[in-house]
PABAZA-613890 format. One record per residue (C-alpha): x, y negated, z negated; residue in three letters. Coordinates in nm, 4 decimals, m for minus. Layout:
N
         px         py         pz   res
          X          Y          Z   ALA
...
END
This chain:
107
         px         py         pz   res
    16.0121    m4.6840   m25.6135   UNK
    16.0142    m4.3900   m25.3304   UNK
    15.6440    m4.2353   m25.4282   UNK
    15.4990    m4.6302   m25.4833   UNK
    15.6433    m4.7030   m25.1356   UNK
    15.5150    m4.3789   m24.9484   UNK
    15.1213    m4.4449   m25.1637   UNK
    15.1455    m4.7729   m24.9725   UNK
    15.1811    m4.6067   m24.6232   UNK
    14.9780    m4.3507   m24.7159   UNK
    15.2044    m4.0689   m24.7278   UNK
    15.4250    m3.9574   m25.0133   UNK
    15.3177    m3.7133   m25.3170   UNK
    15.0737    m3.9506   m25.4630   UNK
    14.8649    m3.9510   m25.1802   UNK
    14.8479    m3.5826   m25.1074   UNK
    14.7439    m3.5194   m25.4718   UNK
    14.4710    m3.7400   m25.4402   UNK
    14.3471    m3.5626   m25.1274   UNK
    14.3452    m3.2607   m25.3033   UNK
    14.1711    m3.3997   m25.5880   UNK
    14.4362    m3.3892   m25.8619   UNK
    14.4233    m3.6829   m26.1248   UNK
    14.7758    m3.8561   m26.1103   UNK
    14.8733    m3.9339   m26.4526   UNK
    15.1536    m4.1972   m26.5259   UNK
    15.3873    m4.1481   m26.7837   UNK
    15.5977    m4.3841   m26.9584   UNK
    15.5053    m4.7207   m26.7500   UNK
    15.7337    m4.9242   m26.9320   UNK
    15.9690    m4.7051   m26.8513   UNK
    16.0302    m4.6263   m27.2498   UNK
    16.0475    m4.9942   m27.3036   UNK
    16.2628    m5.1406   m27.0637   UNK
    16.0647    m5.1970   m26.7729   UNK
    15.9213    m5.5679   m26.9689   UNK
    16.2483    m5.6612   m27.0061   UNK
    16.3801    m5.7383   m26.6779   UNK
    16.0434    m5.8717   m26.5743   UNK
    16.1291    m6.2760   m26.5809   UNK
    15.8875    m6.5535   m26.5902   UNK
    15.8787    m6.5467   m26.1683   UNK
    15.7976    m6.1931   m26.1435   UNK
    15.5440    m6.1892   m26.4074   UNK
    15.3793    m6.4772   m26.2263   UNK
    15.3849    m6.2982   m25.9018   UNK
    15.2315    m6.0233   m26.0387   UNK
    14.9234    m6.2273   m26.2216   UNK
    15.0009    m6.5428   m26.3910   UNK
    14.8675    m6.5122   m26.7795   UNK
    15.0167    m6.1786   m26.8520   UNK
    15.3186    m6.0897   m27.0856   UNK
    15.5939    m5.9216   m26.8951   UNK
    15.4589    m5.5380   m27.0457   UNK
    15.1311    m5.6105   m26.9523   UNK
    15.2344    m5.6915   m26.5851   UNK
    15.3745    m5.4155   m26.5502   UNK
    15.1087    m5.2199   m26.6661   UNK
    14.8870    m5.3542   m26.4474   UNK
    15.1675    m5.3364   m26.1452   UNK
    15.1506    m4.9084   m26.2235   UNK
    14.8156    m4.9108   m26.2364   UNK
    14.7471    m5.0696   m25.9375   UNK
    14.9533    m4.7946   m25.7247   UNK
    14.7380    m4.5869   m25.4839   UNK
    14.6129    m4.2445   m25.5712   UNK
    14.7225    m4.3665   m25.9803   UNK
    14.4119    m4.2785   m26.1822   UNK
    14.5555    m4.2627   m26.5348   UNK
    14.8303    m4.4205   m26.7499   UNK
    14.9720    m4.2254   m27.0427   UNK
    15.1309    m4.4709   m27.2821   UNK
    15.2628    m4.4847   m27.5587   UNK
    15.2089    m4.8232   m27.7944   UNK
    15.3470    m4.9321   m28.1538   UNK
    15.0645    m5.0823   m28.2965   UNK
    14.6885    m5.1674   m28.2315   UNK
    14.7607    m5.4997   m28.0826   UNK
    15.0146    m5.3083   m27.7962   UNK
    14.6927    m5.1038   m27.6990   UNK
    14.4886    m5.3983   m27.7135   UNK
    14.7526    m5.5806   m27.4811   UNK
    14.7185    m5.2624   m27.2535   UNK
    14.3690    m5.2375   m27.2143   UNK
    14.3330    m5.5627   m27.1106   UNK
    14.5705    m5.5380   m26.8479   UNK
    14.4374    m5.2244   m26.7062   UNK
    14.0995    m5.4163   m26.7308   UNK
    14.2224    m5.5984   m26.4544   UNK
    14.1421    m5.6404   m26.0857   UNK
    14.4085    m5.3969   m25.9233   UNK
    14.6624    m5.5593   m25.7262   UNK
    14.6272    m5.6135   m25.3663   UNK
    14.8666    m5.3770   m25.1238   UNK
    15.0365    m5.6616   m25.0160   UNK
    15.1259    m5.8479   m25.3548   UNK
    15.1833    m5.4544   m25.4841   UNK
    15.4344    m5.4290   m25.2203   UNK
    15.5987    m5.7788   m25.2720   UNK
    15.6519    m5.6879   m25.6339   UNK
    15.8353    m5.3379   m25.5942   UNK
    16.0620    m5.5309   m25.2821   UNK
    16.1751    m5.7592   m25.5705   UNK
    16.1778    m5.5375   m25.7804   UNK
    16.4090    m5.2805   m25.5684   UNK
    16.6546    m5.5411   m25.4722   UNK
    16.9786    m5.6096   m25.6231   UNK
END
């Protein structure tokens, strides 16, 4: 969570690659599949109601400051389906970006 913490206050690598006008790719936003499964009902409603759990979180890493591109990987047409319309999307506000990666950081 370091870099999605520092984009928030404006500092931090993601930041200084956007000032220099480098695309910021994302890799592996499900974190090779795991990521959906620790997102419970709660946090996938913080994050938008509506979505699965993969698709909030797709739409949580797309939402970071100074992110322009996700690389992902999907299974099966429906998967990139499910991942277009979450990056289709209004991003997340700072403030609900930054409620989701404090619950997401704690314990």
């Amino acid at each position: 969570m370091p870099p999605i913490a520092q984009a928030m206050d404006g500092w931090g690598p993601l930041p200084a690659a956007a000032g220099a006008g480098l695309r910021v790719m994302a890799s592996a936003p499900l974190h090779g599949g795991e990521l959906p499964g620790i997102v419970d009902q709660e946090l996938d409603d913080l994050i938008r109601p509506g979505l699965t759990p993969a698709q909030a979180c797709v739409l949580a890493v797309a939402s970071c400051p100074g992110v322009t591109d996700l690389l992902i990987a999907a299974s099966s047409a429906p998967h990139w389906s499910q991942a277009a319309e979450a990056v289709a999307q209004p991003s997340l506000t700072a403030a609900k970006l930054r409620e989701t990666t404090g619950v997401l950081a704690s314990p």
